[in-house]
MDTraj code that builds the backbone (N, CA, C; nanometers):
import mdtraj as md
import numpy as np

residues = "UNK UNK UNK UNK UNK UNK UNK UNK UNK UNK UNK UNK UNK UNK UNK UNK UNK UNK UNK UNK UNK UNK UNK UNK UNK UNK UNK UNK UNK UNK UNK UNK UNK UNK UNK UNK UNK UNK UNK UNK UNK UNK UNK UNK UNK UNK UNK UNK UNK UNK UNK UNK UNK UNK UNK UNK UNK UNK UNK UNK UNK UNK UNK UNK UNK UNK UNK UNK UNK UNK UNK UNK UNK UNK UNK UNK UNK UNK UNK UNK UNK UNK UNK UNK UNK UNK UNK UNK UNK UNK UNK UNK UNK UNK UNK UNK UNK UNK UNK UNK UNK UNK UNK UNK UNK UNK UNK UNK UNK UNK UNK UNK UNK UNK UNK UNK UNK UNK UNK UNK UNK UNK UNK UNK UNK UNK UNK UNK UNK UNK UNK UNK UNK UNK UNK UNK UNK UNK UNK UNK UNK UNK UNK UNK UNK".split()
xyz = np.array([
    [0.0847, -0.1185, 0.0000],
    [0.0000, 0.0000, 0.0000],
    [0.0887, 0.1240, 0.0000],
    [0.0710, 0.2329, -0.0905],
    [0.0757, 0.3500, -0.0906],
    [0.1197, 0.4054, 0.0465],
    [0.2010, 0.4390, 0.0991],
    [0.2512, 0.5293, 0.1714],
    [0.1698, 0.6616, 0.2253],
    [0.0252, 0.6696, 0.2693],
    [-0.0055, 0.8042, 0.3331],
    [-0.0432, 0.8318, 0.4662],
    [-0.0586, 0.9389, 0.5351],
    [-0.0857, 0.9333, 0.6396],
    [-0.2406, 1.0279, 0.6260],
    [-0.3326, 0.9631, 0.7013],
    [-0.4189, 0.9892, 0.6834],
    [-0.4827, 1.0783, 0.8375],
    [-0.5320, 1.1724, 0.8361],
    [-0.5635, 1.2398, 0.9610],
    [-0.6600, 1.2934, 0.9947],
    [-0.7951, 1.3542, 1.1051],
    [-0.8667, 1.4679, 1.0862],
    [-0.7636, 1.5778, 1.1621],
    [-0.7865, 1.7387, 1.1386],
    [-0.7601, 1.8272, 1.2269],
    [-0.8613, 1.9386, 1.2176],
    [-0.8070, 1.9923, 1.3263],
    [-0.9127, 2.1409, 1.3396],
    [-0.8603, 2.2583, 1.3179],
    [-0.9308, 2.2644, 1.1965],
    [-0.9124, 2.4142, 1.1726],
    [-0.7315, 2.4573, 1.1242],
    [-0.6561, 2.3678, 1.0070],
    [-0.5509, 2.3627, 0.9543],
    [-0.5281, 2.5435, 0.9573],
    [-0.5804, 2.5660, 0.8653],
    [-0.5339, 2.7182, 0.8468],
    [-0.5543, 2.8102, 0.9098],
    [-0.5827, 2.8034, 1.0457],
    [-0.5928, 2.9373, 1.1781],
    [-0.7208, 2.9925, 1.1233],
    [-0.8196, 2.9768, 1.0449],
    [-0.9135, 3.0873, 1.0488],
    [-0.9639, 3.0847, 1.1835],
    [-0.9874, 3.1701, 1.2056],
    [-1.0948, 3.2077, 1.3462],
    [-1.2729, 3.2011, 1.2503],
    [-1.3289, 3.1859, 1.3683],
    [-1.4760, 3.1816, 1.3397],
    [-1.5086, 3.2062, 1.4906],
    [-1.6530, 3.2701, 1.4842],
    [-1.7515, 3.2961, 1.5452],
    [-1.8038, 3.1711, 1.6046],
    [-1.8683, 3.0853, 1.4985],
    [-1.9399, 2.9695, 1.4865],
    [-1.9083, 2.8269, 1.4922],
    [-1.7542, 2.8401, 1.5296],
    [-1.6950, 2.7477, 1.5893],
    [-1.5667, 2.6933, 1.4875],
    [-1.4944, 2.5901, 1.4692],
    [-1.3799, 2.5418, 1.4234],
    [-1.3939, 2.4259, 1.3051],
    [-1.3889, 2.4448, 1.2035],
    [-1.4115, 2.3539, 1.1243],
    [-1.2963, 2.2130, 1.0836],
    [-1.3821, 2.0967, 1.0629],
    [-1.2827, 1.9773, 1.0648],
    [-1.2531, 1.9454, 0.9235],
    [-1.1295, 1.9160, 0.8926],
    [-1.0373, 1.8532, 0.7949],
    [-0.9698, 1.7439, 0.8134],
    [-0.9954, 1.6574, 0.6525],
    [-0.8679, 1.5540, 0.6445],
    [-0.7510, 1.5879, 0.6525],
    [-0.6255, 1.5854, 0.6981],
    [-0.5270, 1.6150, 0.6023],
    [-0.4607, 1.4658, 0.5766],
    [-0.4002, 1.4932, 0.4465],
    [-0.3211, 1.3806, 0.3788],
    [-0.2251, 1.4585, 0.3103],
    [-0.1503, 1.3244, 0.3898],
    [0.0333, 1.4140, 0.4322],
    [0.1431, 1.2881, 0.3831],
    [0.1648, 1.3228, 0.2894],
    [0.2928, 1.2447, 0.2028],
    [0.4326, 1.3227, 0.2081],
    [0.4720, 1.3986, 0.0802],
    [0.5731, 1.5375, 0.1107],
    [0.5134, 1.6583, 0.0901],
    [0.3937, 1.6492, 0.0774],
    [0.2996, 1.8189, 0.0648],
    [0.1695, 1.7965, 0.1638],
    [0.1374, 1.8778, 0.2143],
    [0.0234, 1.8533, 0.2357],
    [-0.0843, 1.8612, 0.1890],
    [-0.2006, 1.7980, 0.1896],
    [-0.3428, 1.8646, 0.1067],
    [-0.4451, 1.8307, 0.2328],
    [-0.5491, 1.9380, 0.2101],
    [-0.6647, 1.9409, 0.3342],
    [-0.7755, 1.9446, 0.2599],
    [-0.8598, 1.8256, 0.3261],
    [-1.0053, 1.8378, 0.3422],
    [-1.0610, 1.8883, 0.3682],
    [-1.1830, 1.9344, 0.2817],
    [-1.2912, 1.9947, 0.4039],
    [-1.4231, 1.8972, 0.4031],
    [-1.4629, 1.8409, 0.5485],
    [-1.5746, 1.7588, 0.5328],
    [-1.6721, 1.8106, 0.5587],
    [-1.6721, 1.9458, 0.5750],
    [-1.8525, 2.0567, 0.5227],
    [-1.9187, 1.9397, 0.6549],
    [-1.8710, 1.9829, 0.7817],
    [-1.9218, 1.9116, 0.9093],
    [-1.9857, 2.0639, 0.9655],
    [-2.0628, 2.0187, 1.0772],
    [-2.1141, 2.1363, 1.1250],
    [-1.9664, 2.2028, 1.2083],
    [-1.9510, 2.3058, 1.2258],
    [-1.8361, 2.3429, 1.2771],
    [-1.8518, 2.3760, 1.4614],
    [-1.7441, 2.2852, 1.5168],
    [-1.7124, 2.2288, 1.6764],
    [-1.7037, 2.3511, 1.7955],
    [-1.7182, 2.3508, 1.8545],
    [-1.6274, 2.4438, 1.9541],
    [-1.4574, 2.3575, 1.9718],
    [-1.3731, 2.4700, 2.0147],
    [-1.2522, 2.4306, 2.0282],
    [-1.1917, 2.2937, 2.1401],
    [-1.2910, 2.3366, 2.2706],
    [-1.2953, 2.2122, 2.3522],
    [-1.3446, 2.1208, 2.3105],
    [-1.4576, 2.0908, 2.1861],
    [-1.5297, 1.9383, 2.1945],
    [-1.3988, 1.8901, 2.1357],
    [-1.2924, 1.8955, 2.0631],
    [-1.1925, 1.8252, 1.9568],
    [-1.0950, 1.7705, 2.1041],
    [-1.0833, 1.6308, 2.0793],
    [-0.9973, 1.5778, 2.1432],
    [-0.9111, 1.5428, 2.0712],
    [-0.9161, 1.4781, 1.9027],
    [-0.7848, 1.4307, 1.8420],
    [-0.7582, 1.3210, 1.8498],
    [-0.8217, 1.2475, 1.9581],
    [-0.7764, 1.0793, 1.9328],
    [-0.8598, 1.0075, 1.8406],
    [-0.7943, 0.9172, 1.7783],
    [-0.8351, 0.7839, 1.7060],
    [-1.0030, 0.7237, 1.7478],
    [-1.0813, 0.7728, 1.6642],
    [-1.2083, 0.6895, 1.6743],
    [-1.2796, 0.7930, 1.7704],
    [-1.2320, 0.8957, 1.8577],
    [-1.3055, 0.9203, 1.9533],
    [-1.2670, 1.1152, 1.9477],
    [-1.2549, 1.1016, 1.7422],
    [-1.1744, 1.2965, 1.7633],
    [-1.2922, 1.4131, 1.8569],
    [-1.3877, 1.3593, 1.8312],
    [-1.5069, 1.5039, 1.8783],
    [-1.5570, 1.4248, 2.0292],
    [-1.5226, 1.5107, 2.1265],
    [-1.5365, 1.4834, 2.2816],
    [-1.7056, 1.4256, 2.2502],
    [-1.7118, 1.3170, 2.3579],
    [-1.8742, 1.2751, 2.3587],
    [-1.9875, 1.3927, 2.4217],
    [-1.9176, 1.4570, 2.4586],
    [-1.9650, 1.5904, 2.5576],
    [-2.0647, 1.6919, 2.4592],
    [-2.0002, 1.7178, 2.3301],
    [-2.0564, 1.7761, 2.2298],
    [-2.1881, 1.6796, 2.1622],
    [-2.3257, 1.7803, 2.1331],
    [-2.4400, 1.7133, 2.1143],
    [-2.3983, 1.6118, 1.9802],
    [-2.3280, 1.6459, 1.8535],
    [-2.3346, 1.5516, 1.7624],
    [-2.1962, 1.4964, 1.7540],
    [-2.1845, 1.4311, 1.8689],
    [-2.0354, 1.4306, 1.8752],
    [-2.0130, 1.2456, 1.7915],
    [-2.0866, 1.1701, 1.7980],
    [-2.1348, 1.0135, 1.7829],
    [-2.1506, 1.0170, 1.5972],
    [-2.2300, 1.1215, 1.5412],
    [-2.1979, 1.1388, 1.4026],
    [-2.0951, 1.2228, 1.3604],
    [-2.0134, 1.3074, 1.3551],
    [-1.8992, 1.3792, 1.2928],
    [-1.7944, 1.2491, 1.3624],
    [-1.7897, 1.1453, 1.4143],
    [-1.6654, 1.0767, 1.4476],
    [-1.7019, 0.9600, 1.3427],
    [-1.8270, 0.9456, 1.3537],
    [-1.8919, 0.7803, 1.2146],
    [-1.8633, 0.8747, 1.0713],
    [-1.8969, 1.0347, 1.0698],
    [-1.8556, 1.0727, 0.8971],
    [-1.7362, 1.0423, 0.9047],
    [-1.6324, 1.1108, 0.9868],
    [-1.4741, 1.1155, 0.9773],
    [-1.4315, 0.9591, 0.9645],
    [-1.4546, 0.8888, 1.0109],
    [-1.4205, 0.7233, 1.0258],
    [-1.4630, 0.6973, 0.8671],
    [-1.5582, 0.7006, 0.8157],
    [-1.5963, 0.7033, 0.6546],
    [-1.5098, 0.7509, 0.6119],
    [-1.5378, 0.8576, 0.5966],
    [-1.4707, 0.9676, 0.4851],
    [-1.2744, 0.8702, 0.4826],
    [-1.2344, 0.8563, 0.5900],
    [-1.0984, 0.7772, 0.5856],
    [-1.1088, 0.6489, 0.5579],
    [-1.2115, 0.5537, 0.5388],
    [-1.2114, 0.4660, 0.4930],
    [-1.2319, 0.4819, 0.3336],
    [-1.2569, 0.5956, 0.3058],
    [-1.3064, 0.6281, 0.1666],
    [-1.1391, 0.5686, 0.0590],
    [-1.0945, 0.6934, 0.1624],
    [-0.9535, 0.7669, 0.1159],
    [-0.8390, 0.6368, 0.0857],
    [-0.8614, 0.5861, 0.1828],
    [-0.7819, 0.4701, 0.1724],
    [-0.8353, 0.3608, 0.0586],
    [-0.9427, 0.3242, 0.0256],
    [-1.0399, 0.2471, -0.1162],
    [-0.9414, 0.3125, -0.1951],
    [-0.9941, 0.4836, -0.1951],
    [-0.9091, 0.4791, -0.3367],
    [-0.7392, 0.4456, -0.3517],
    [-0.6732, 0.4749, -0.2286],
    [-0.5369, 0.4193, -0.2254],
    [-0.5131, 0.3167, -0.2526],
    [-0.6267, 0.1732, -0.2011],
    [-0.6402, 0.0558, -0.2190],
    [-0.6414, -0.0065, -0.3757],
    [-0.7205, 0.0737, -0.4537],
    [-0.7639, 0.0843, -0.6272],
    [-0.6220, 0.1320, -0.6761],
    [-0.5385, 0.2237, -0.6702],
    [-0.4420, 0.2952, -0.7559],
    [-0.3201, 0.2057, -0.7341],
    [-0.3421, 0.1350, -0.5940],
    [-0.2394, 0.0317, -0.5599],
    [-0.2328, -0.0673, -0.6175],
    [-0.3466, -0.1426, -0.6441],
    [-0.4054, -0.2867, -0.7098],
    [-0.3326, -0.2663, -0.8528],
    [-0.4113, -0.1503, -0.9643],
    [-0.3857, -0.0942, -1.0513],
    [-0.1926, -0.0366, -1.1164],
    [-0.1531, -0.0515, -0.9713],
    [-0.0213, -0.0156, -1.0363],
    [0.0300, 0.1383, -1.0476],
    [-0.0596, 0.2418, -1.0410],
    [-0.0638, 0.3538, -1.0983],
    [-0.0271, 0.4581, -1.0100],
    [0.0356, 0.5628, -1.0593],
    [0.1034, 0.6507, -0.9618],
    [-0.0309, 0.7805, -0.8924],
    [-0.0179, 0.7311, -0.7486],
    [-0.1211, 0.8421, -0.6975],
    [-0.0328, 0.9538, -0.6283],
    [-0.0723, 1.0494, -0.5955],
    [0.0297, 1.2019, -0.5237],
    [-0.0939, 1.2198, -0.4323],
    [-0.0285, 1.3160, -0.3666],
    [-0.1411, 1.3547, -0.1886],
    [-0.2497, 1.4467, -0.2846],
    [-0.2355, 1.5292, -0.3920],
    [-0.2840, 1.6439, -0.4550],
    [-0.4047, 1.5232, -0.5361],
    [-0.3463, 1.4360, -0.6285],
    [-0.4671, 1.3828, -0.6998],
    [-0.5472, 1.2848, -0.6258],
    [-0.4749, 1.2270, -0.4979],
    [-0.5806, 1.1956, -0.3886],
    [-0.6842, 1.2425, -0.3867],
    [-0.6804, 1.3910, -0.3348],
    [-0.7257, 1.4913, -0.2876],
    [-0.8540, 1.4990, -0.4025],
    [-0.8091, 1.5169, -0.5136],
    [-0.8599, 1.5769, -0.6550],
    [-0.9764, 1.4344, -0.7029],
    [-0.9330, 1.3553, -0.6339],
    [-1.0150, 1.1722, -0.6957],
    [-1.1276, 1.1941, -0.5458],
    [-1.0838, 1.1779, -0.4368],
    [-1.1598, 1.1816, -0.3515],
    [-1.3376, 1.2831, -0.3939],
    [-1.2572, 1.4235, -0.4412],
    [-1.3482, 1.4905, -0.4185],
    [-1.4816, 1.5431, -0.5354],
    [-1.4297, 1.4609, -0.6475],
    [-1.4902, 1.4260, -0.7745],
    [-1.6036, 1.2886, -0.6980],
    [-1.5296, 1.2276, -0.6696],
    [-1.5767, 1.0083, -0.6274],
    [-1.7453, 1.1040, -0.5315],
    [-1.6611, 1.1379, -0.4252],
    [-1.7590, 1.1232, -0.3176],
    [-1.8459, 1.2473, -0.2727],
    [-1.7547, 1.3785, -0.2680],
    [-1.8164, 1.5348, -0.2766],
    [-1.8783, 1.5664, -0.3493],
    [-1.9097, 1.4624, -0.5055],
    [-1.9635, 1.5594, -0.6121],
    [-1.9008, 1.6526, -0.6951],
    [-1.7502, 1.7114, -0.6728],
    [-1.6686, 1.8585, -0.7436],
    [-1.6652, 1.8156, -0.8537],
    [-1.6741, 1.9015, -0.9606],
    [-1.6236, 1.9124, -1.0879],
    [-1.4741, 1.9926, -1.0679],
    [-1.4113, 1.9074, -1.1196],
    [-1.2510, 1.9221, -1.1149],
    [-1.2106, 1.9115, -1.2427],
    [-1.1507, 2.0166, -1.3105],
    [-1.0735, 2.0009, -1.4361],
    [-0.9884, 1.9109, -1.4395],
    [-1.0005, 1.7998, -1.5409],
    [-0.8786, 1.7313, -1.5687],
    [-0.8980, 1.5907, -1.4738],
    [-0.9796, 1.5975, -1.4087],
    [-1.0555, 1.4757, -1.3208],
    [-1.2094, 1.4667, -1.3546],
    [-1.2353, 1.3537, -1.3929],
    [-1.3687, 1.3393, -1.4346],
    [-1.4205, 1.2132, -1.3940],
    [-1.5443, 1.1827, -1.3491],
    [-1.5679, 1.0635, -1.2565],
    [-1.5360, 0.8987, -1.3521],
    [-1.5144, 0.8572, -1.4509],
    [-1.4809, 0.7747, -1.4908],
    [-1.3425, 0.7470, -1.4879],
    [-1.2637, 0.8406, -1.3922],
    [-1.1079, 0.8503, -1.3550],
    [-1.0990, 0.8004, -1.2391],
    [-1.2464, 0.8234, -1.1361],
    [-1.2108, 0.7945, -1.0299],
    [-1.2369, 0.6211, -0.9858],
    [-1.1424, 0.5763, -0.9543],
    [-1.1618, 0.3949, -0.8999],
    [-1.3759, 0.4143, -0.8880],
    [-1.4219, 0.3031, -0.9265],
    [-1.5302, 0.2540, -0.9439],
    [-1.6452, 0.3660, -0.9395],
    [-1.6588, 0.4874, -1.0126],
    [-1.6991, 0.5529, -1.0317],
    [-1.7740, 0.5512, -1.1393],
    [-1.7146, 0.4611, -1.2119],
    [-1.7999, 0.4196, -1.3363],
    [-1.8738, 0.3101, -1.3535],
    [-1.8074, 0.2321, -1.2913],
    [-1.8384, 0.0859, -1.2572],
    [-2.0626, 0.1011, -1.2883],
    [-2.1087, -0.0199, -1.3817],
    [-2.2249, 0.0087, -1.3967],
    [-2.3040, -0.1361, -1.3596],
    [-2.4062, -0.1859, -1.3764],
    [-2.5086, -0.3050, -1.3678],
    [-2.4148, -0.4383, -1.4758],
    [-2.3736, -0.3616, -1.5567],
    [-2.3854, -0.4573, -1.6638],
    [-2.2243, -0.5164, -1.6879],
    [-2.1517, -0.4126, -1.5941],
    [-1.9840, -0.4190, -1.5782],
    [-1.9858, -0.5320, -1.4357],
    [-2.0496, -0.5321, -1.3678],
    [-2.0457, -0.6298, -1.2780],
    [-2.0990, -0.8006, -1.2625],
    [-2.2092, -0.7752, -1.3558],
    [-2.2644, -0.8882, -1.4270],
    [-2.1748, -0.9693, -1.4638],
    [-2.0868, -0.8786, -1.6122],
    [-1.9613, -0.9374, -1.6746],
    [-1.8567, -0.9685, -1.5962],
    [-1.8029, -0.9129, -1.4719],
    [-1.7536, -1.0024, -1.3582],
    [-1.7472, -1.0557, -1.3286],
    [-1.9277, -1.0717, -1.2459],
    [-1.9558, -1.1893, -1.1622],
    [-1.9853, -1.3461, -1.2896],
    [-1.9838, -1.3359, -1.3753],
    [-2.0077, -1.3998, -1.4917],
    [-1.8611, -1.4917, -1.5559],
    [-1.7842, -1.3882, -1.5463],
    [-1.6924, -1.4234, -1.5580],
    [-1.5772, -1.5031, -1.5092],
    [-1.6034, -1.4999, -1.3483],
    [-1.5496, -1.4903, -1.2632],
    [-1.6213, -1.6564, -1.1606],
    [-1.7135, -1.6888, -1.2192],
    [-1.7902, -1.7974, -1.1663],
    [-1.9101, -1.7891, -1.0426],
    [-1.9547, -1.6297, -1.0527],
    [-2.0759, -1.6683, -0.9671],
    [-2.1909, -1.6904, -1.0168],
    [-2.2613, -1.6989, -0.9425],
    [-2.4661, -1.7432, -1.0082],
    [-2.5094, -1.7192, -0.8549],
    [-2.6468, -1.7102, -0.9364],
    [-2.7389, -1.6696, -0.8410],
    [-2.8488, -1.7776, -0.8779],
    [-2.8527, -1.7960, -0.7779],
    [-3.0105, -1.9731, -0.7614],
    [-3.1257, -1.8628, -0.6805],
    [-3.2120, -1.9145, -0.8000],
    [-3.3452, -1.8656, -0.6772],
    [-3.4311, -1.9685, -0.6450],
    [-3.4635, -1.9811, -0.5212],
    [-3.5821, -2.0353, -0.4632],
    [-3.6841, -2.0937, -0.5894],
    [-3.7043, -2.2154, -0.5647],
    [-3.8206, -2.2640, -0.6395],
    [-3.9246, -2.2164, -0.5748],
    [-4.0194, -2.1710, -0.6936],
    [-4.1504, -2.1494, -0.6213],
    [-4.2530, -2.2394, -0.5306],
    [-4.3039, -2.2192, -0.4203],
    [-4.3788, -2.3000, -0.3424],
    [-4.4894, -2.2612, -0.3057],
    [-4.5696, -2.3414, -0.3208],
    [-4.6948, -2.3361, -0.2646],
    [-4.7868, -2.3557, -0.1589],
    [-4.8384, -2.3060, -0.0970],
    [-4.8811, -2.3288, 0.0881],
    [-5.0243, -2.3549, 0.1033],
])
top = md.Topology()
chain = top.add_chain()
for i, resn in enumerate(residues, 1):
    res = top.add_residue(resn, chain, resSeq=i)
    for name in ("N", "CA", "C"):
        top.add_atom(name, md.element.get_by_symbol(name[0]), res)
traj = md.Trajectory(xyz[None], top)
C-alpha cells in the first residue's frame, strides 16, 4: 500500500470563526493537502484528536462527525487501495482531486468521474464479472402453501 498518512484536524489554516472550528482531512505524504468535510463546525474544547473518539462525547453531535470522519478515511484509503491494485502513480494532490470528484460531487478540471476507482463501474460491468469470474445466483423454487 501506498505510503499516506491519513488524519482529521481542526481548523488547519488558523481561520478564526464565530461559529466554531471547522474539521479537515489532512493527507500528508511530502505536501500537504486538506479536506474539508462541510461538518457542522465544533467548539474548540469538543476536539480531542484521538483515534475513533476525535469530537469529545460531551458535544451534542459528537457520535456522528466521528462515524462521517471514520468514513470519509475509509473512503480515502479504497481509493489508495484501487491505484495500488492498478499499479498507478497516486500524489497527496490527486488523492485529494479523486476523492473529491468520487464522493463530494466537485467538478474538477482534468478529473472526471470515470477517472475515479469505481466511479464508473455500472449493472452490466459487474454482471460481466460476476459472470466471468464464476458466480450465479439460484433462486428459490416457487412454493406453494
Amino acid at each position: 500500500m501506498i505510503d499516506f498518512k491519513i488524519k482529521p484536524v481542526l481548523n488547519p489554516k488558523g481561520k478564526r470563526s464565530q461559529k466554531g472550528e471547522a474539521i479537515y482531512l489532512c493527507i500528508n505524504r511530502k505536501t500537504r493537502q486538506y479536506i474539508n468535510l462541510h461538518l457542522e463546525k465544533i467548539p474548540l474544547k469538543a476536539w480531542s484528536g484521538k483515534p475513533l473518539k476525535w469530537v469529545n462525547s460531551q458535544y451534542a453531535f459528537a457520535g456522528s462527525h466521528n462515524l462521517i470522519i471514520a468514513r470519509e478515511i475509509h473512503h480515502l484509503k479504497e481509493i489508495i487501495q484501487d491505484y495500488s491494485r492498478r499499479n498507478e502513480i497516486l500524489t497527496a494532490e490527486k488523492l485529494k482531486k479523486v476523492y473529491e470528484v468520487k464522493h463530494q460531487g466537485k467538478r474538477i478540471r482534468g478529473i472526471n468521474g470515470a477517472m475515479a476507482p469505481g466511479a464508473s463501474d455500472t449493472i452490466v460491468s459487474y454482471i460481466d464479472y460476476s459472470l466471468t469470474h464464476g458466480y450465479s445466483v439460484s433462486f428459490p423454487k416457487n412454493r406453494t402453501v
